[in-house]
C-alpha positions in Angstrom: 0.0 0.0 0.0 2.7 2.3 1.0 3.8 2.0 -2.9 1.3 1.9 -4.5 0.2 5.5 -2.6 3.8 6.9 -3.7 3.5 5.7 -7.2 -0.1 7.0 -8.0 -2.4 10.1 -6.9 -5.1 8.4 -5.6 -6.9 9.3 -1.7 -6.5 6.6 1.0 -10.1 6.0 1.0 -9.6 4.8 -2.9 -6.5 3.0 -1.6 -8.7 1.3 1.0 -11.0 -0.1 -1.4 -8.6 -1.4 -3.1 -6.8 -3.1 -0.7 -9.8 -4.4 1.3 -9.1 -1.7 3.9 -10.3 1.2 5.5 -9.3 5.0 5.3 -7.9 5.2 9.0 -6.0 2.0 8.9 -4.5 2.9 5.2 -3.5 5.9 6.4 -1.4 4.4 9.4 -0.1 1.6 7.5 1.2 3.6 5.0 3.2 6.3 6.8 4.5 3.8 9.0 6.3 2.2 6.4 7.2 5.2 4.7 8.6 6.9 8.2 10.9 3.4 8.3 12.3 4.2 5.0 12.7 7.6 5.7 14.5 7.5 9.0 16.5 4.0 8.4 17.3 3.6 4.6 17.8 6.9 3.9 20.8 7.6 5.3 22.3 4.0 3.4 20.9 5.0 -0.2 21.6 8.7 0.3 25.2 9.4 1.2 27.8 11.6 0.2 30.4 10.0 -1.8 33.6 8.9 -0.2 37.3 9.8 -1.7 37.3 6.7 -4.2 33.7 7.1 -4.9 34.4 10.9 -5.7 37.4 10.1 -8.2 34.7 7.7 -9.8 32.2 9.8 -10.5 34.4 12.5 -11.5 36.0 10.2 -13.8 32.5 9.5 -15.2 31.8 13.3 -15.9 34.9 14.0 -17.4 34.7 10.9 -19.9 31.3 12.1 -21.2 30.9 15.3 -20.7 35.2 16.8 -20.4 34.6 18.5 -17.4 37.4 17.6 -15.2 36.8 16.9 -11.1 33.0 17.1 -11.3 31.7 15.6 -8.6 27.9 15.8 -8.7 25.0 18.3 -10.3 22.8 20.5 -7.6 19.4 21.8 -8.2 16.8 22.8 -6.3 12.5 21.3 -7.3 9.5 22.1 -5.8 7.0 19.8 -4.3 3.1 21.1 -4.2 1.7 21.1 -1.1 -1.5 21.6 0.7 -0.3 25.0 2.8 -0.5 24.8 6.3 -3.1 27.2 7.6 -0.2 28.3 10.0 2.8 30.5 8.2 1.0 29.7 4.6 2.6 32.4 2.8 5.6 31.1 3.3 5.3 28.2 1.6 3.7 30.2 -1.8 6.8 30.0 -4.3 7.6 32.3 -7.5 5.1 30.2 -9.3 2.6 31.1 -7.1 1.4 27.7 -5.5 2.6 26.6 -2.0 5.4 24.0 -2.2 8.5 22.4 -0.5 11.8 23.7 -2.0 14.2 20.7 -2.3 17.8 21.1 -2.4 19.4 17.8 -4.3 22.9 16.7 -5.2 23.2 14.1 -8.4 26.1 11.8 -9.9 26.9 10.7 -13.6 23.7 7.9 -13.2 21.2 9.9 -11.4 21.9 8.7 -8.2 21.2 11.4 -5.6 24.1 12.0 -2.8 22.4 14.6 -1.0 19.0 15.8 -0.5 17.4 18.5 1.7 13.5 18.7 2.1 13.3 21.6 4.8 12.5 24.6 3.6 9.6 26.1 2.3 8.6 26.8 -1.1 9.6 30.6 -0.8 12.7 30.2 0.5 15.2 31.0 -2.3 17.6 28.2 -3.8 20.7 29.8 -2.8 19.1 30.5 0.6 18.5 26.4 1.2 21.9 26.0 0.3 23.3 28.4 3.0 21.2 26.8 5.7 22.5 23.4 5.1 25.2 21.2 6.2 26.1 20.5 2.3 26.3 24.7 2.2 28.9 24.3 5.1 30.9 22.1 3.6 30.8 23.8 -0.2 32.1 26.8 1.9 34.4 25.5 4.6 35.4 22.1 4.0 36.8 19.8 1.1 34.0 17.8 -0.8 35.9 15.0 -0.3 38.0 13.7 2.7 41.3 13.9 2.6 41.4 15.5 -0.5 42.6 19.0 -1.2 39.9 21.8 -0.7 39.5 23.4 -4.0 40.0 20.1 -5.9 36.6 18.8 -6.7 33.8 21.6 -7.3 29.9 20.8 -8.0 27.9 22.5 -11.4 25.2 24.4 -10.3 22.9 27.1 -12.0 22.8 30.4 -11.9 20.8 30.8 -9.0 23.7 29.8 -6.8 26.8 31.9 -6.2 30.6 31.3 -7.3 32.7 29.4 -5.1 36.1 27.3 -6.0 33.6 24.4 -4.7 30.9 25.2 -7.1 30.8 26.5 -10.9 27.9 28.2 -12.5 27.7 29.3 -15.5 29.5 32.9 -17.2 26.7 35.8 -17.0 25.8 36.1 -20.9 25.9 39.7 -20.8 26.0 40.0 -24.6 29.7 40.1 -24.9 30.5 36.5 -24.4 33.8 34.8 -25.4 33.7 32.0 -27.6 35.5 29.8 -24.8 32.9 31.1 -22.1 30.1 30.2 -24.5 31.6 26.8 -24.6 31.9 26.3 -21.2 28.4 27.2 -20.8 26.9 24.9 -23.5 29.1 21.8 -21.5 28.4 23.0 -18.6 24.4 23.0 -19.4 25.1 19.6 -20.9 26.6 18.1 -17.9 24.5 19.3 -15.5 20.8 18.7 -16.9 21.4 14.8 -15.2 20.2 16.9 -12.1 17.1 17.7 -14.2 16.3 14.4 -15.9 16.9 12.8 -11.8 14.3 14.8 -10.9 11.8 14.2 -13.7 12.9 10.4 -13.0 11.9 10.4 -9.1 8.3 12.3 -10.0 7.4 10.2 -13.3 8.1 6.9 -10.7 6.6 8.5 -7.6 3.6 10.6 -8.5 2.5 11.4 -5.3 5.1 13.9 -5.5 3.3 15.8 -8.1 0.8 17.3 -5.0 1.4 16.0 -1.7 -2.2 16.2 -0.1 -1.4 16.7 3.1 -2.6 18.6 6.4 0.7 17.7 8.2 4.0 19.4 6.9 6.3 16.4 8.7 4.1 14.0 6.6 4.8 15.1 3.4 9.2 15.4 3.9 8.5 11.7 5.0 6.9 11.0 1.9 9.6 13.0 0.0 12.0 11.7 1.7 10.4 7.8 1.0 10.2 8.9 -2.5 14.1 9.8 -3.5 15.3 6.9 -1.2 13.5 4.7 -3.1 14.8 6.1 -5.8 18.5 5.5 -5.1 17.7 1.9 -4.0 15.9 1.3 -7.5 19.3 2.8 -9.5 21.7 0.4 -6.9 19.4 -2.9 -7.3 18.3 -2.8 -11.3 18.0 -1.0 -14.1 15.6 0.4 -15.3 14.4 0.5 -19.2 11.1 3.0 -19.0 11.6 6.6 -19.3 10.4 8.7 -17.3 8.6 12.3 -18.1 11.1 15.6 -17.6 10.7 17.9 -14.9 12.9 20.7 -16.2 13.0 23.9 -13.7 13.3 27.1 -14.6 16.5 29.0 -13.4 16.1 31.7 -10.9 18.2 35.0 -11.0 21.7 34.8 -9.9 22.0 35.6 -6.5 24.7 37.1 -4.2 28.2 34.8 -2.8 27.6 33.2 0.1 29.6 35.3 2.0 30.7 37.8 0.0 34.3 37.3 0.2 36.0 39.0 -2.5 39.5 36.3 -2.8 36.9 33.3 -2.5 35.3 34.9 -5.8 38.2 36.0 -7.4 40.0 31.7 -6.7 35.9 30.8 -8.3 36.4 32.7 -11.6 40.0 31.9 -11.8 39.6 28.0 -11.9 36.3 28.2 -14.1 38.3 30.4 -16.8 41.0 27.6 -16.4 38.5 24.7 -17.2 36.8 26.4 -19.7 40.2 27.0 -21.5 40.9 23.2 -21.1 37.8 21.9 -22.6 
């Protein structure tokens, strides 16, 4: 039942008839099991790459895309809501609709390494990222341990900022260099996986096309359920159906971090180096 309620859009009491069940004990059933996978499998099908893992998958990006030390693509989606009568206009996004803002990290196969379901649908991208423990570690720590700082970066769009750890794409200001036009076509190219994960995780789990719920903690479990599930699909088989595209529109750029001019200035220096090199 749990599944079946991720995978499809129908109410518990059509659940219940099918199943042979009522509403009340459909309900229970159901978030019980997706609270186990939330809380218990989560944190072994969504984990952040180790230092052989990392060389992998960077590897992996480089090889089919030429983007050297890549080690995943970060996005942010939105999951509609019912808005909680408390605080509701915090949840209405830029779209207008209330949502959950996710913050997701994705490798070469679609495989997500990181994913952050706590913030409201307002809150801007770069905002979830700076509230984050993945935004601590883009800022103060290596991506990988025991590796040097500034080796491995993610791709990101433009609503994040510039940091050695993290390369969006040149401002096309209208006076573009043929190498920074490059670098933002690959760039593009490498980084839509993130895209294409998440139109994966909704086509399979379509519950997370409008999470009915009154609850806010209910619906991150069934988020949460969903992309676990998702992982633990990608690591057991492989799958032949396609899945429909959830592509997201890019938001404004917005401002570093922190603001600190020879972070910025290290940033640009290493993404005019790559997009010589490629």
């Amino acid at each position: 039942m749990a599944l079946w309620s991720l995978s499809n859009q129908e109410s518990f009491r059509e659940i219940g008839n099918l199943f042979g069940m009522n509403r009340g004990n459909v309900h229970f059933c159901t978030y019980q099991v997706l609270k186990v996978i939330s809380e218990k499998l989560k944190p072994v099908y969504i984990k952040w790459p180790n230092a052989a893992e990392c060389q992998q998958i960077a590897d992996a990006f480089e090889s089919k895309h030429g983007i050297p030390d890549v080690v995943g693509c970060i996005d942010g989606t939105h999951v509609a809501i019912r808005a909680p009568s408390r605080d509701r206009d915090s949840y209405i996004n830029r779209k207008g609709f209330a949502s959950i803002n996710i913050l997701a990290v994705c490798n070469h196969s679609q495989k997500f390494t990181y994913v952050y379901a706590d913030r409201a649908g307002s809150v801007h991208d770069a905002r979830v990222l700076r509230v984050s423990s993945l935004g601590q570690m883009i800022e103060n720590e290596s991506l990988c341990p025991g590796v040097d700082r500034d080796k491995y970066h993610l791709l990101g769009d433009s609503a994040y900022p510039l940091l050695p750890t993290l390369l969006v794409p040149y401002r096309d200001n209208g006076h573009l260099t043929s190498v920074q036009t490059r670098f933002n076509t690959v760039h593009s190219s490498t980084r839509s996986v993130i895209e294409r994960a998440f139109g994966r995780v909704k086509g399979m789990f379509r519950r997370l096309r409008a999470v009915d719920c009154t609850d806010v903690l209910n619906a991150l479990t069934i988020i949460e359920a969903a992309f676990t599930l998702h992982n633990f699909i990608i690591q057991h088989e492989q799958l032949g159906e396609s899945f429909d595209s959830d592509p997201d529109v890019e938001e404004p750029t917005a401002p570093a971090m922190r603001g600190n001019p020879a972070i910025r200035r290290a940033a640009k220096e290493k993404r005019d180096k790559i997009a010589v090199s490629i």
